[in-house]
N, C-alpha and C positions, 0 to 999 in steps of 0.2 A: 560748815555745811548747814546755811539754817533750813527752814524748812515753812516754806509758807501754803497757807492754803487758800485753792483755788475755787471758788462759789461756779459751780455747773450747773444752777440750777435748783428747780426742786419739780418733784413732781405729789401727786394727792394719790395714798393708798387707799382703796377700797375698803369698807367697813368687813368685808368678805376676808379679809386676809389681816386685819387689824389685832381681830379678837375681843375689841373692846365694843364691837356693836357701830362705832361711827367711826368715820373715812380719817386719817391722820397725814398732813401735810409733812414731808420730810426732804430735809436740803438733798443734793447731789454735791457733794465735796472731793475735789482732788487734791491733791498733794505734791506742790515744788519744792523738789531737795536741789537747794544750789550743792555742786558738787565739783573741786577740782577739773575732775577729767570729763565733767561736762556737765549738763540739768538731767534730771533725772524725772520724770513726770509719774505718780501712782494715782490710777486710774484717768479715762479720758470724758468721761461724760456720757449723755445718753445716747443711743439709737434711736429710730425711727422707725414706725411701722404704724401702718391706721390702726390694726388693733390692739397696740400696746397703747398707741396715746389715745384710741377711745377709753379706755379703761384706766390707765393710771394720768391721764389729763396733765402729762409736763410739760415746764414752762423751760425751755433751756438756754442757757447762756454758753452760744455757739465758742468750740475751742480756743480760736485765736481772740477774740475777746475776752475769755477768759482769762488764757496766760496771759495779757496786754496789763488787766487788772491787778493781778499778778507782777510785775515787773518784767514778764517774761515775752518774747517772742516764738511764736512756733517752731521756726526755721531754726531754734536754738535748740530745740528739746533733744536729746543725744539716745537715751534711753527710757523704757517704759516700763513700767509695772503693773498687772492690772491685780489685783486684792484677788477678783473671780472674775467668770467671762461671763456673768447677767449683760444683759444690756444696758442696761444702766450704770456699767463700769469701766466698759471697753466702746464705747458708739464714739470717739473720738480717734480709735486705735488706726482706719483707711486713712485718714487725715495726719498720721504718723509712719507711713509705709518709709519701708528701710530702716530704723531702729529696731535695734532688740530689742525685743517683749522679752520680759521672763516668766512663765509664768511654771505653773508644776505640771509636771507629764501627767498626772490625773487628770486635772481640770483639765485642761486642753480634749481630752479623748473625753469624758464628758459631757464637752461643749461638742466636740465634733458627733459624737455618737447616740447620744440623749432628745428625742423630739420635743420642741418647745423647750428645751433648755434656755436658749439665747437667742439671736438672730444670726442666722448661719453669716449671712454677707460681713458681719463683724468680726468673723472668726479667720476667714481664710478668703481674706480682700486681695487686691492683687501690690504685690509688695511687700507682702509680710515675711516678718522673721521673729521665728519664734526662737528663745534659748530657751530649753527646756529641763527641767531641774527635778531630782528627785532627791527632796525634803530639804535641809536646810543647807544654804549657799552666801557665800560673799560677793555679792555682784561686783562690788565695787569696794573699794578701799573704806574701810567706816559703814558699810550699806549692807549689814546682814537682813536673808530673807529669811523670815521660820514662817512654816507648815501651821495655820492655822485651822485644821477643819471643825467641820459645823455647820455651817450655815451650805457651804456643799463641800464634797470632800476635798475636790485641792485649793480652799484658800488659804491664803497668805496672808503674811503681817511685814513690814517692811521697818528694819529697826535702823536707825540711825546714831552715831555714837558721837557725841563730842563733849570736847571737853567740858563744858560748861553743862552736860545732860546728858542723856541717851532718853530721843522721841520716837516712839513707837506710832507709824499709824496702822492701828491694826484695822482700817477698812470696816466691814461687815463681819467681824468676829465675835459682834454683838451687836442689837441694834442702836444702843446707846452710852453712853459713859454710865448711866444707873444701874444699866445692866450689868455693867463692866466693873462697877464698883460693887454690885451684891454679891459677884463671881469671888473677888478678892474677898471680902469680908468673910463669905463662907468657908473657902480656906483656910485663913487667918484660926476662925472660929470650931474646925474641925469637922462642917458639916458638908458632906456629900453633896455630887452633881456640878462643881466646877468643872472646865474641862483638863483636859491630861496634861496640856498645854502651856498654860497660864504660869505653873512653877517655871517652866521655860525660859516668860515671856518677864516674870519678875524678878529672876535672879537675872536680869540684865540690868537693874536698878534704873527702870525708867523712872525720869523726871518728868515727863508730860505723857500722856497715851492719846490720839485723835481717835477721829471716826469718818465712815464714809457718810453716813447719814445722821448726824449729831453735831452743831455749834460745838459742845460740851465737849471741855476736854479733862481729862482724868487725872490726878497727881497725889502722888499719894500720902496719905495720912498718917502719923506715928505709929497707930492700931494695924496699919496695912502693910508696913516694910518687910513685916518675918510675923512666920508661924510662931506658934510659941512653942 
């Protein structure tokens, strides 16, 4: 089951939402699990709206192009995962009507019920199927999901086990691998403010961790395998 990832783009985040005072350019990344019993796609890329892309200015690289880059075709994708329903993670999801979403019955009500959460029309397009999950589930044979929240309350991490590794993409469960690696070290080091999670997400013994928005990918260090 390897696990390639998909370039959706990137979009420029406003200095407004940065923290750092100036705008930070960051990729749109998805994630193909080749999988037995079919492709499995987590997350599909951006939406559209005039005023998300007046304000976050992305550049996207439309879905079938993208799996194509990918080694993938569309018409193959079997099922979907999306990390959360921002729009910037599920804007590929009408372009997938009839697969199962998984996503977590939180997130979903959410998306549906929160204004300005997401772009409604991503949410409930015509042809959707959602499987709806409360906390941690085996989609598929090797294909555990765990309950990542944080970044909103129902995201997700999507773990994949083989023999050769178990890769996590845990999405937006941080914004980056640095993040993700101070998370670990602080554990490690006994200092407060990881999340509740993360013990979870490590005694799976990932060999790699991705990201939705981060190249960077995470492996971990002799200092990082166990608490002491």
């Amino acid at each position: 089951m390897r696990v390639h990832r998909v370039d959706l783009g990137y979009f420029i985040r406003p200095a407004e939402e940065t923290g750092t005072g100036s705008p930070r350019v960051e990729p749109t990344l998805g994630y193909l699990v080749e999988h037995p019993d079919g492709p499995l796609l987590v997350d599909t890329g951006m939406g559209s709206h005039p005023e998300v892309d007046a304000w976050y200015q992305p550049r996207r690289v439309e879905l079938p192009a993208a799996l194509a880059a990918a080694g993938a075709k569309i018409d193959e994708i079997r099922y979907v995962v999306n990390c959360h329903l921002h729009f910037d993670h599920c804007g590929g999801n009408p372009d997938l009507a009839g697969r199962p979403v998984f996503t977590q019955r939180a997130e979903l009500a959410m998306a549906r019920d929160t204004v300005d959460y997401t772009l409604p029309e991503l949410v409930d397009h015509p042809g959707v199927r959602y499987e709806e999950l409360d906390g941690e589930a085996e989609v598929l044979p090797g294909v555990l999901i765990v309950p990542t929240p944080g970044h909103t309350a129902g995201h997700q991490s999507v773990v994949v086990t083989n023999p050769d590794g178990t890769v996590i993409v845990a999405g937006q469960s941080h914004d980056n691998a640095t993040a993700f690696t101070g998370d670990v070290l602080a554990r490690h080091a006994g200092v407060g403010g990881s999340p509740a999670w993360l013990d979870r997400l490590l005694a799976l013994d990932p060999r790699r961790v991705v990201f939705a928005h981060d190249n960077a990918v995470w492996t971990p260090g002799v200092s990082q395998v166990s608490a002491p």
